[in-house]
Every structure is written in C-alpha cells, then in structure tokens.
C-alpha positions in Angstrom: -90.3 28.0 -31.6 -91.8 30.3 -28.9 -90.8 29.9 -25.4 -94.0 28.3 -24.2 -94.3 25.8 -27.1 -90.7 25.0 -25.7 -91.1 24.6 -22.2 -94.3 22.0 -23.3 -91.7 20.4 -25.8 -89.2 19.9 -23.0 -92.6 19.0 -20.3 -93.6 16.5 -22.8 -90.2 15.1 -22.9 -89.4 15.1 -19.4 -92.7 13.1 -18.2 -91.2 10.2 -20.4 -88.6 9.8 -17.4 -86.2 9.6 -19.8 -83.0 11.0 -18.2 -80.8 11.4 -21.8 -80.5 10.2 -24.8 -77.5 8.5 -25.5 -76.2 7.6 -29.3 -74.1 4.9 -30.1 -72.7 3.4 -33.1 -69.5 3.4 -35.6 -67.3 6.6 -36.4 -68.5 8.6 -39.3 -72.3 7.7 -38.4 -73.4 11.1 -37.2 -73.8 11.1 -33.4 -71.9 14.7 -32.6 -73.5 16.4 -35.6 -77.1 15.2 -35.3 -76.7 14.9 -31.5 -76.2 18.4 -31.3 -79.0 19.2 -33.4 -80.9 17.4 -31.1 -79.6 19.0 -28.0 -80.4 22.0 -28.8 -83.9 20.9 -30.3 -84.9 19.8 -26.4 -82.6 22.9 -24.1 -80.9 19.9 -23.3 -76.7 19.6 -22.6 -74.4 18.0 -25.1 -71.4 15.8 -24.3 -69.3 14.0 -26.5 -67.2 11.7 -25.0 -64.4 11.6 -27.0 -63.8 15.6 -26.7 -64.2 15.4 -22.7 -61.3 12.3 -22.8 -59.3 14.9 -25.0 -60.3 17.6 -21.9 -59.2 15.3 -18.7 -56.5 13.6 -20.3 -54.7 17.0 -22.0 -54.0 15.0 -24.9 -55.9 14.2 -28.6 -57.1 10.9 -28.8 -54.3 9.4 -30.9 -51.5 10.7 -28.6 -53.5 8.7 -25.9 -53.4 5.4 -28.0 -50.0 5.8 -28.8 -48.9 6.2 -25.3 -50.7 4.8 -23.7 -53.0 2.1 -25.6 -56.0 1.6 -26.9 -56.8 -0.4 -23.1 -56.1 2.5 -21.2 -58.2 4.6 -23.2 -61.2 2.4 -22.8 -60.6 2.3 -19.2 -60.9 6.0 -19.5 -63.8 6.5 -21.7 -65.7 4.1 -19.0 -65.1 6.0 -16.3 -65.7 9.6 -17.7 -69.3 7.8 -19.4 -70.6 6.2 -15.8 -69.6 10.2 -14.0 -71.5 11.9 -17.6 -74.7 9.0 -17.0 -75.2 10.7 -13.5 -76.1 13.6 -15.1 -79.6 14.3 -16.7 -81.0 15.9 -19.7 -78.2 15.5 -21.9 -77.6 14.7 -24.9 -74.6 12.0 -25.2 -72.2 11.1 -28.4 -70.5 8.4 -27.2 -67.5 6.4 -29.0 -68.4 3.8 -31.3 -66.0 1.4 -29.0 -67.7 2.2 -26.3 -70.1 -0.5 -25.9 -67.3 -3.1 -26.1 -66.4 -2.8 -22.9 -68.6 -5.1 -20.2 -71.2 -3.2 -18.1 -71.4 -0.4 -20.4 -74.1 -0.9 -22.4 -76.6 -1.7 -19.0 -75.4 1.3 -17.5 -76.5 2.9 -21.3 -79.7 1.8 -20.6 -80.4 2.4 -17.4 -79.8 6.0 -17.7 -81.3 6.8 -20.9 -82.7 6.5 -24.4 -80.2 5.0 -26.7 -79.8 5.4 -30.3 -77.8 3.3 -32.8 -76.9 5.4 -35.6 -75.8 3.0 -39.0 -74.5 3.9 -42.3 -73.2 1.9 -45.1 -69.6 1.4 -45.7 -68.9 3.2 -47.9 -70.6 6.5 -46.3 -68.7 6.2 -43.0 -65.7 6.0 -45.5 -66.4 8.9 -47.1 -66.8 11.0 -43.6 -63.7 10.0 -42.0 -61.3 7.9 -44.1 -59.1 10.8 -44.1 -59.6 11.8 -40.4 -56.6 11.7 -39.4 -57.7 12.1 -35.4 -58.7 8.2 -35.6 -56.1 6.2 -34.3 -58.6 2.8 -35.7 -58.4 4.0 -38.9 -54.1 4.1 -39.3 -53.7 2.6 -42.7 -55.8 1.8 -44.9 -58.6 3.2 -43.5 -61.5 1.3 -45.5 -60.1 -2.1 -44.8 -60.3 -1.2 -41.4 -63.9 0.6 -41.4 -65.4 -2.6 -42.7 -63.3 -4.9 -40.0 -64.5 -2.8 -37.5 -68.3 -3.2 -39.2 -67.4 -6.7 -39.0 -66.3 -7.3 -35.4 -69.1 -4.5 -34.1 -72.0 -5.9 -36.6 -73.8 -6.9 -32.9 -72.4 -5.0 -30.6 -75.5 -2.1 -30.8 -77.7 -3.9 -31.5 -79.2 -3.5 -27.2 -80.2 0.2 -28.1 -84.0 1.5 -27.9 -84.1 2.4 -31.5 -81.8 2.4 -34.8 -81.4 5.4 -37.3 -79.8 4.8 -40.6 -77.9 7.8 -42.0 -77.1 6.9 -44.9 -77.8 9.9 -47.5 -79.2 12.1 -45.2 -78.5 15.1 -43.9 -77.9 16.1 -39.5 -80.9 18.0 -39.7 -83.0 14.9 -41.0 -81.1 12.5 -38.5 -82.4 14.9 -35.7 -86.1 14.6 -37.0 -85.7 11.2 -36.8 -83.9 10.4 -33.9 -86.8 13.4 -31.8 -89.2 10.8 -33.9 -88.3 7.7 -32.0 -87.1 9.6 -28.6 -90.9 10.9 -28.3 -92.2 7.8 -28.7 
C-alpha cells in the first residue's frame, strides 16, 4: 500500500469517530492474532490486555490467579481497560472475561467499535486446550471450554458486530473484522 493510499485508509477511518476497535470474545477465538493484523492494517496501536496485566503486575496470569484470585485479577483487568479506553486509535484484545464485570461493556462501547469474535467448541479446543498459561482451562480443559461457552453464551452479545472464526485463517478474520469496522 503506498503511503498516500494509507493516509486516505486511516482519513477514511478516522471521520467514522470511531476511537478503537475493541474485540471481545472467548479464549482461542482469535482477538491478538487477527487484532494485530488489523492494527497494523490501519497504523493504528495494539494492546492486549492480558500481556499489559502480565507487564503491571510482574507476574503471568496464572501466578496472579493463584495468588491472588481470579477477583483480584478482574479488578485489575478493569482498571488497566478504563486507563487503555482513554487512549485512541488502537486496536484492543481484551480477555474473554472481561465483559463479566459490571460497567465494562458500556465503557466498551462508548469508546469504540467492538467485535465479538466466535468459534465452535471444538476449534477454541483445538487452539488452547493445551495452553497451559490459562488458569480457566486447569483440568480438563474441554469440559471447561464448553462451561465457559455456556455461562458466557450472552455475555457478547452488546458488541457492534460478530465474526465467526471458525476455519479461517488471521489474515481472513482481519478482512472481515476491516469489513464491518468500515461500515
């Protein structure tokens, strides 16, 4: 892409006074990979959320849990999400818990256009049921993946827009998630 064909790109994008985009939606679904993607697609910033809780906190996620709790660490993720929502132009992976806790998802929306990325089962399975940086998973991880399908079936369903994954590739997820972002 030439520089001039980018700068309209990111013009065009920017008169939609859209500050960021934001994805949401269960682990294994494709939100840092294809977020990325789409970062740098628009010269925007990325930010996953889990990896700056890993950066403030100076410990992995499932040190945090176990010392912590699971409570404390969605205490955390609110905070460091409301400070990374101030911010514009960026592109946002957030965790797929974070829109259980109250006032997220408003403040989600207020600041940007979010994304639900979906994928079957047995897909998100097959991404992270060995994974063993997921503290939710402990066990046997695809009882727990479809629980957590269960309890969360609803809980992104306030987004702009939803992108099934399933079967295809970051690159694809991208082109679709620009798709719907552009309007």
């Amino acid at each position: 892409m030439t520089g001039d064909a980018k700068e309209q790109e990111v013009s065009m994008v920017s008169n939609q006074a859209r500050k960021n985009i934001i994805l949401v939606g269960m682990m294994g679904t494709g939100k840092s990979t294809a977020g990325t993607l789409v970062a740098e697609t628009l010269g925007y910033g990325f930010v996953d959320l889990d990896q700056a809780i890993v950066e403030q906190e100076g410990h992995s996620i499932p040190e945090i849990f176990k010392d912590r709790g699971e409570e404390y660490f969605r205490l955390v993720e609110s905070a460091i999400l409301k400070r990374v929502l101030q911010m514009e132009g960026n592109v946002i992976s957030t965790g797929g818990g974070s829109v259980l806790a109250p006032g997220n998802t408003s403040l989600m929306l207020n600041s940007g256009f979010v994304v639900t990325l979906t994928a079957t089962a047995e897909d998100i399975i097959s991404r992270v049921g060995a994974d063993r940086n997921r503290p939710l998973l402990a066990g046997n991880a695809e009882e727990r993946v479809r629980r957590l399908m269960e309890q969360r079936k609803d809980a992104y369903l306030f987004a702009h827009c939803t992108v099934d994954t399933t079967g295809l590739s970051a690159a694809q997820v991208s082109q679709h998630i620009l798709t719907h972002y552009r309007g």
